[in-house]
C-alpha positions in Angstrom: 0.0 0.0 0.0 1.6 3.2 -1.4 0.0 6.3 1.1 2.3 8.8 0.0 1.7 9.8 -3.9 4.8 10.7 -6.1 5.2 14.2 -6.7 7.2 18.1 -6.0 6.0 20.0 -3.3 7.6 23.3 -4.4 9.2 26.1 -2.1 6.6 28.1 -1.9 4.0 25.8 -1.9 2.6 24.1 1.4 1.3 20.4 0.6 -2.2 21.1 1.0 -2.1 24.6 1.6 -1.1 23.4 5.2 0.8 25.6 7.6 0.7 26.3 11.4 1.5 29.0 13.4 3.1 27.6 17.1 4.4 29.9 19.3 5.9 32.8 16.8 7.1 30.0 14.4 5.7 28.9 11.1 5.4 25.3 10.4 4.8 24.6 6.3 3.8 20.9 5.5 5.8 19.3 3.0 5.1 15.5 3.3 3.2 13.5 5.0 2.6 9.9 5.1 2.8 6.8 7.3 6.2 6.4 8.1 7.3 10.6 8.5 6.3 14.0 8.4 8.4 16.8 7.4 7.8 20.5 7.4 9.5 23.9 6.1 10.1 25.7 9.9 11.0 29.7 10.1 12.3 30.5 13.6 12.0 34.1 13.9 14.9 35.6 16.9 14.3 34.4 20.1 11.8 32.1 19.2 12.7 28.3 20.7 10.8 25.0 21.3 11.6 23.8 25.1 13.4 20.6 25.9 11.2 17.6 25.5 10.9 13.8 24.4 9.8 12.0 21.8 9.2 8.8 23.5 8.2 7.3 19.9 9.7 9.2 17.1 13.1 9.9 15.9 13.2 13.6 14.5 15.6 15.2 12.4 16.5 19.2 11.0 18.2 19.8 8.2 19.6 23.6 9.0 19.1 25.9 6.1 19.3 29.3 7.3 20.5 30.8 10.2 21.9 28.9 13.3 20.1 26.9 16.1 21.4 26.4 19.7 20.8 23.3 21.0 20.2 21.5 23.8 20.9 17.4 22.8 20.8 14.8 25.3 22.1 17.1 28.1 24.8 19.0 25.8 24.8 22.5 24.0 25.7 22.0 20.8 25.1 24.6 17.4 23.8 24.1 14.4 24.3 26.3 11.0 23.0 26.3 7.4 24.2 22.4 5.9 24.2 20.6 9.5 21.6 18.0 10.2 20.4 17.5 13.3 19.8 14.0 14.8 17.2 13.6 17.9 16.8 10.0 18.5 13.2 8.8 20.0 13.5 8.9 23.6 17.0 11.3 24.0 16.0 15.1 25.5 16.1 18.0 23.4 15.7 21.3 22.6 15.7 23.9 19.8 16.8 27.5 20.1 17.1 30.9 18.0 19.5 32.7 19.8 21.5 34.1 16.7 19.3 37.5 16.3 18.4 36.3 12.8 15.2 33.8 11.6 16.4 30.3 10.7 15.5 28.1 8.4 15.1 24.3 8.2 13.6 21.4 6.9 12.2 19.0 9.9 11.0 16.1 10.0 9.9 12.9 12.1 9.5 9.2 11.8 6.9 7.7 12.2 4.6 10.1 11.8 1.8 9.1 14.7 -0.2 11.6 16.0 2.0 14.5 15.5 0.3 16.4 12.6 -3.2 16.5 14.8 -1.1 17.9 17.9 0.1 20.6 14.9 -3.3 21.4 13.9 -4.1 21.4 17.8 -2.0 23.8 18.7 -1.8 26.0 15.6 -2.4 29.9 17.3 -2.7 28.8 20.7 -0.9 31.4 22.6 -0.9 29.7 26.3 2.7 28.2 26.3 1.3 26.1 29.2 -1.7 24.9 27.1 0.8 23.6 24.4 2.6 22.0 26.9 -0.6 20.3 27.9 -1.9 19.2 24.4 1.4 17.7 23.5 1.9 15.8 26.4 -1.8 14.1 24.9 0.4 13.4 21.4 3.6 11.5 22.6 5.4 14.5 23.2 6.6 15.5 26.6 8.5 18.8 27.6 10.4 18.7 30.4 10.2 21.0 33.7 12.5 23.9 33.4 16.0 23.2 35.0 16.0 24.3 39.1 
């Protein structure tokens, strides 16, 4: 069973007209099937996704603009345009704009499960808190912020 058709999604194209807004980032669909999901993400300055798990995916950035900081498995590490970014299922991380410029990257996750309904979930919600919440429902869990 083929549930992914052939085909170009082009740059400024999101596959069907799909993008979210989470927390001052914008998430454009690129692929989805089955077995991943991937997405076109800007990351305006200072914008960041917490440290959490993904206690049944691996995910993945390809860096295209810009730089990320990182938090990986309890190390800082960077990331700059042409670096990809590996974030085994079940290691801690977290994803930050600290550079004073957006950055630009492709993500994407495998499988996909349930993550493309947490997306849609939490597409404007402007409660961090809340986000936290609904993700946790979606097999993605944020840590508590270190003491």
């Amino acid at each position: 069973m083929i549930d992914m058709p052939a085909g170009i999604t082009s740059a400024e194209e999101a596959l069907g007209g799909t993008a979210w807004s989470i927390l001052g980032q914008t998430y454009t669909l690129k692929q989805e099937s089955t077995n991943s999901i991937a997405w076109h993400a800007v990351f305006p300055p200072g914008t960041f996704v917490p440290p959490h798990v993904h206690p049944t995916q691996d995910e993945f950035i390809y860096v295209l603009s810009g730089r990320y900081d990182l938090w990986l498995d309890g190390k800082e590490s960077i990331a700059t345009a042409g670096d990809l970014v590996r974030m085994p299922k079940g290691i801690p991380h977290g994803i930050f704009n600290k550079s004073g410029d957006t950055a630009t990257s492709l993500f994407w996750v495998a499988p996909t499960r349930s993550l493309k309904t947490l997306f849609e979930r939490i597409h404007n919600v402007p409660d961090p808190a809340e986000v936290v919440r609904i993700a946790a429902e979606h097999e993605v869990n944020f840590l508590p912020p270190p003491a």
